[in-house]
C-alpha positions, -999 to 999 in steps of 0.1 A, spaced: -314 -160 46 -314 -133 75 -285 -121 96 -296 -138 123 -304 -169 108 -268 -169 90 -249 -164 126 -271 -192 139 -258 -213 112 -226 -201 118 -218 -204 150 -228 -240 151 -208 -247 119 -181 -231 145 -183 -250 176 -184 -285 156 -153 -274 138 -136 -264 170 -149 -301 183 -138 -320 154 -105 -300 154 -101 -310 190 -107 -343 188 -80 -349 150 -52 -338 170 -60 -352 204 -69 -328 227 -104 -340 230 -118 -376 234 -154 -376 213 -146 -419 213 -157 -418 250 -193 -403 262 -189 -370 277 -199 -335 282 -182 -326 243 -213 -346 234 -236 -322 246 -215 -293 229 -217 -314 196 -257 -315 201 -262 -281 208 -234 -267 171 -256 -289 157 -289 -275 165 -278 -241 162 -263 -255 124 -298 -267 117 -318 -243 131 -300 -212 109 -306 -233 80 -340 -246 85 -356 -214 109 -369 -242 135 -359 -246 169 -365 -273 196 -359 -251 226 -376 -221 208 -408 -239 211 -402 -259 246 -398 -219 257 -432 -208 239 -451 -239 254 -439 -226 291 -452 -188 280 -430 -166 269 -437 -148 244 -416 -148 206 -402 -117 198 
């Protein structure tokens, strides 16, 4: 695994902690649909994308032109 790849994995391991966190000790209501949902989809995709090397928005981006690194 690359250094990239692990702070990919990382940071979404990160932001669904904080979320999960948020919502045990009531400071954040993830019963309800709402914008935390969105935050949930995208620690998750960065999660799976470190682990796996594919990424949804990584290829919508190529399919509109730009260019990989």
């Amino acid at each position: 695994m690359t250094a990239q790849a692990m702070t990919r994995t990382l940071a979404g391991l990160f932001i669904i902690f904080s979320l999960v966190m948020a919502h045990v000790y009531g400071q954040a209501d993830l019963s309800k649909l709402s914008w935390l949902w969105f935050t949930a989809f995208i620690g998750v995709n960065l999660f799976q994308s470190g682990l796996s090397g594919w990424c949804m928005l990584t290829n919508i981006l190529k399919k509109m032109g730009l260019r990989s690194a």
